[in-house]
N, C-alpha and C positions, 0 to 999 in steps of 0.2 A: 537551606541556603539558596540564594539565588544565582542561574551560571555566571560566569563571569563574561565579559566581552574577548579576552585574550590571556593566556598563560601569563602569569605574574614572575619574573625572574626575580631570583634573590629569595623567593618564597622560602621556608625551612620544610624540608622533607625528608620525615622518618623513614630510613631504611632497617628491617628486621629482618634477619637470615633465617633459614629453614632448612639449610642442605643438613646436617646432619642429624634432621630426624626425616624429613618428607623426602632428602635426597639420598639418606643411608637406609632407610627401612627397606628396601625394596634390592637393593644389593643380591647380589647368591653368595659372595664369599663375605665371612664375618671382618671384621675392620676392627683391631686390635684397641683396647680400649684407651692405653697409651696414645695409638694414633690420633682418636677420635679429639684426648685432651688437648693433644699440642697443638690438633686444628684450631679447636674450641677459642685455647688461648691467645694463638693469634689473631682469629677476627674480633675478638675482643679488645684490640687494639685499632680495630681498622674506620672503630666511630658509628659503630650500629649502636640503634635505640634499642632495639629490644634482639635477642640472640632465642632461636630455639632449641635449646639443647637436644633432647630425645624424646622419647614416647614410655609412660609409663604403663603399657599395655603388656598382656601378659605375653614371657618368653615364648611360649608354645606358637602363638599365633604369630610375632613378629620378632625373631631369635637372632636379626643382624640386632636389635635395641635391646637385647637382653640384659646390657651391665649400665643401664639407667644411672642407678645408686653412685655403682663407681665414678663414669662419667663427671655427674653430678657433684658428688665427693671430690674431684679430681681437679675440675678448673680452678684456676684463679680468679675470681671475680674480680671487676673494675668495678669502681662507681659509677653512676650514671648509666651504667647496661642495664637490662632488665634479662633476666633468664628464666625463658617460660618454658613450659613439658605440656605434651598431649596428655590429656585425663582421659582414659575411658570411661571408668566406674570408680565406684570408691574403695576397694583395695586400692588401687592404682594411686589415686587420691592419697590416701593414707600410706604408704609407699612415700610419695615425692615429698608431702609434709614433713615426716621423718629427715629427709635431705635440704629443709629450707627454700623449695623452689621461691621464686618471686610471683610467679601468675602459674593460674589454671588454664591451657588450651583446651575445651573442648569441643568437639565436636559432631553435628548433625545433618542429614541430607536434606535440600528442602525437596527434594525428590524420594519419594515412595519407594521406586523399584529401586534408583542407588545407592541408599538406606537397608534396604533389604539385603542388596549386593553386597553391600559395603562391611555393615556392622553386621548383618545377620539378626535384624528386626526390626519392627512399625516404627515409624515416627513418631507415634503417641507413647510408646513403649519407650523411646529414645529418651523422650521430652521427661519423661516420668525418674529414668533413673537419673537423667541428669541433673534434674532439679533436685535432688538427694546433694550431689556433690559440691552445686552452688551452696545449699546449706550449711555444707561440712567446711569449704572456703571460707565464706562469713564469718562464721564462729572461732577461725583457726586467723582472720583479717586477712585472708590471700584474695589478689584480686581476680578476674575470673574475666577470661575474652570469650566467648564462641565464635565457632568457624562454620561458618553455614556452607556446606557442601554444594554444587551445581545448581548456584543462584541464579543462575542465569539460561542456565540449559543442562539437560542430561541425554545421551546417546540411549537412553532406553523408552523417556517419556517427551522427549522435545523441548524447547525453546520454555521456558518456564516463565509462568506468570507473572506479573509484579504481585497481584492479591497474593499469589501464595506466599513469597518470601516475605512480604509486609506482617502476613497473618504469625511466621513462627516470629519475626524479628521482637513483635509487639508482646507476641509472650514470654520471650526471655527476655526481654527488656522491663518486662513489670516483676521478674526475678531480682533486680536492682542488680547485674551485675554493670561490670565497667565498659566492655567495649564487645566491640562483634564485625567480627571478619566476615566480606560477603567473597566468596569463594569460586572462581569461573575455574572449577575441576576438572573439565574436560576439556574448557580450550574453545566453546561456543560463543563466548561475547564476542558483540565488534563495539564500534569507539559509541554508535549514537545511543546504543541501548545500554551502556555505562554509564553514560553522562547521563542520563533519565533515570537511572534507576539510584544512580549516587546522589542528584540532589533531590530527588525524593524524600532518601534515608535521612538526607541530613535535616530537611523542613519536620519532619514528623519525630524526630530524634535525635534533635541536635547536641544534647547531652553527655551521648555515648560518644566512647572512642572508637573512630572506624578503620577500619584497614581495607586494602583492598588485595584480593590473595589471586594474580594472572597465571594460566600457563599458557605457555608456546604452541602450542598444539596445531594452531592451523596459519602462527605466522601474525597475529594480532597484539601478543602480549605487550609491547612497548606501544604501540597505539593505544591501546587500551589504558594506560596508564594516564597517559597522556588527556585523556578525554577523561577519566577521572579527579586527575589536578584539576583540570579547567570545571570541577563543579565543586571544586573545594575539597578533597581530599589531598590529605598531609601523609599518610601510614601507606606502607606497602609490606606485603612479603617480596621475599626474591632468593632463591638458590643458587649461590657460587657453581659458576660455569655450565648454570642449566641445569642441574643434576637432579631429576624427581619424576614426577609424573605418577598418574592416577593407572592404577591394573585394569578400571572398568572403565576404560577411552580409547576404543579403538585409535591405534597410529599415533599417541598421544608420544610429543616429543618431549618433554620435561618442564618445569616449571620458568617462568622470563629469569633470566642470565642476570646476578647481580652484578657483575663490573658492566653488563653493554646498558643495567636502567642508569646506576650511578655515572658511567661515562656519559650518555644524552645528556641528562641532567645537570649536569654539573655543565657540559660546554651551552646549554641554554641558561648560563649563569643561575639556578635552582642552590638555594643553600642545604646542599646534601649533609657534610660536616665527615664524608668517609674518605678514608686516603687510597685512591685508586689505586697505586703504585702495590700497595700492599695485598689487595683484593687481587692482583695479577698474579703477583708472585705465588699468595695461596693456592689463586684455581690452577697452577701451572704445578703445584707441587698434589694437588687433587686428582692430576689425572695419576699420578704414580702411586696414589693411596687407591685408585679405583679400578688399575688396571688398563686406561684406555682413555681415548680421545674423548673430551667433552666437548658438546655443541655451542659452546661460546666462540661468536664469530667475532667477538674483539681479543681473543685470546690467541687467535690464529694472524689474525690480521693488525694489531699492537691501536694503539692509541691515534688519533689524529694528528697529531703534533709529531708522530714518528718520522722522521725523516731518512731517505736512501741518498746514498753518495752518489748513484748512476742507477737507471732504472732498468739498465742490464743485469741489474745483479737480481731482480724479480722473476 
């Protein structure tokens, strides 16, 4: 695609949640799996395109996601949602089939060393067992997104090339899967090397469905977004009240705040289609499922249109 001249308002933009797999995995106390539903089923009402439920990785290594199945089991589905699970491998795979997911998340680093960090093996090694599970998808008709890990930069190897994330993008894309998340994991993009590297993906791949997956990390994530609209991206992630973040990002503050993208959005007239009232109320009752203050500064600070009687009362 070509950049545009200026943000188009009114444009439609898919919002898909991630807090309670990218925002719960990383928790220390477990989060009751009742909790997890009721969340679930409320932002299922709040007008996301696509919801991440959990991780169907195994209990040992990530034991807040350990009641996957139930979870899973447990929500109420809407129409029109999509409810995707992280795949690692194909136990995991064949796990979430059993439960009818709607899509495959998997996952790969276009980084070597946070690859290694990360999953605990090569890239080639990665690519290999994942292309197993896209198999297993196909065959089962599940659709299948990949999440490219620190596409943009890694705190171990630096600022990352565009040839390299082109090179894996090109390979799981002659996989024939549907779409592929490009993943700034540690919080290293800024808006101009978004914008280049988003309408890159989309002249060489205009096919696939893209996402673009921000964290907060150093204070860009809604810039960033931003400068991705402006090259024709429609998909985003985003975690209610910030809640997530990568273990190998040094000072990494959590993934971009889904009420502070949908409140921008939504007052630069953007056709988001989520009801922020309801996204408030959830990240407000999130801090009491988590124990503690979340870093959403529209959660602190209320809406624009909030009005004070006297501004002594501040």
């Amino acid at each position: 695609m070509t950049s545009n001249s200026s943000l188009k308002p009114h444009k439609r933009i898919y919002i898909q949640e991630v807090v309670t797999r990218d925002g719960f995995q990383a928790e220390s106390a477990f989060i009751p799996s009742e909790e997890k539903i009721a969340l679930l089923d409320r932002l299922s009402q709040a007008g996301y395109a696509k919801i991440e439920v959990s991780s169907f990785t195994s209990p040992k290594a990530i034991p807040m996601l350990a009641d996957a199945e139930a979870v899973m089991q447990g929500i109420t589905r809407v129409p029109g949602v999509e409810y995707t699970v992280l795949i690692p491998n194909l136990k995991g795979a064949e796990r979430a089939i059993a439960v009818g997911v709607d899509e495959f998340n998997l996952v790969m680093s276009v980084s070597e060393a946070h690859n290694q960090a990360n999953l605990k093996m090569g890239r080639e090694d990665s690519f290999k067992a994942l292309s197993s599970v896209i198999d297993l998808a196909h065959a089962n008709q599940i659709a299948v997104n990949i999440s490219l890990s620190t596409s943009f930069g890694c705190p171990m190897s630096g600022i990352t090339p565009l040839s390299e994330l082109m090179h894996w993008i090109d390979r799981f894309s002659a996989k024939g899967i549907r779409g592929i998340t490009i993943c700034d994991t540690t919080g290293m993009a800024n808006p101009a090397q978004v914008q280049a590297v988003c309408e890159h993906v989309q002249v060489k791949h205009p096919d696939l469905q893209w996402t673009l997956h921000f964290h907060n990390t150093r204070g860009m994530g809604l810039a960033n977004s931003l400068a991705a609209i402006n090259s024709g991206i429609d998909r985003f992630d985003a975690s209610l009240g910030g809640l997530g973040g990568c273990p190998y990002a040094p000072g990494a503050t959590g993934n971009i705040c889904t009420e502070e993208l949908v409140h921008m959005l939504d007052l630069m007239g953007f056709n988001t289609h989520m009801k922020i009232d309801l996204l408030l109320e959830c990240s407000k009752d999130l801090q009491k499922i988590v124990g503690r203050a979340l870093p959403s500064q529209l959660l602190m600070a209320g809406k624009v249109d909030r009005v004070y009687e006297s501004l002594r009362q501040l």
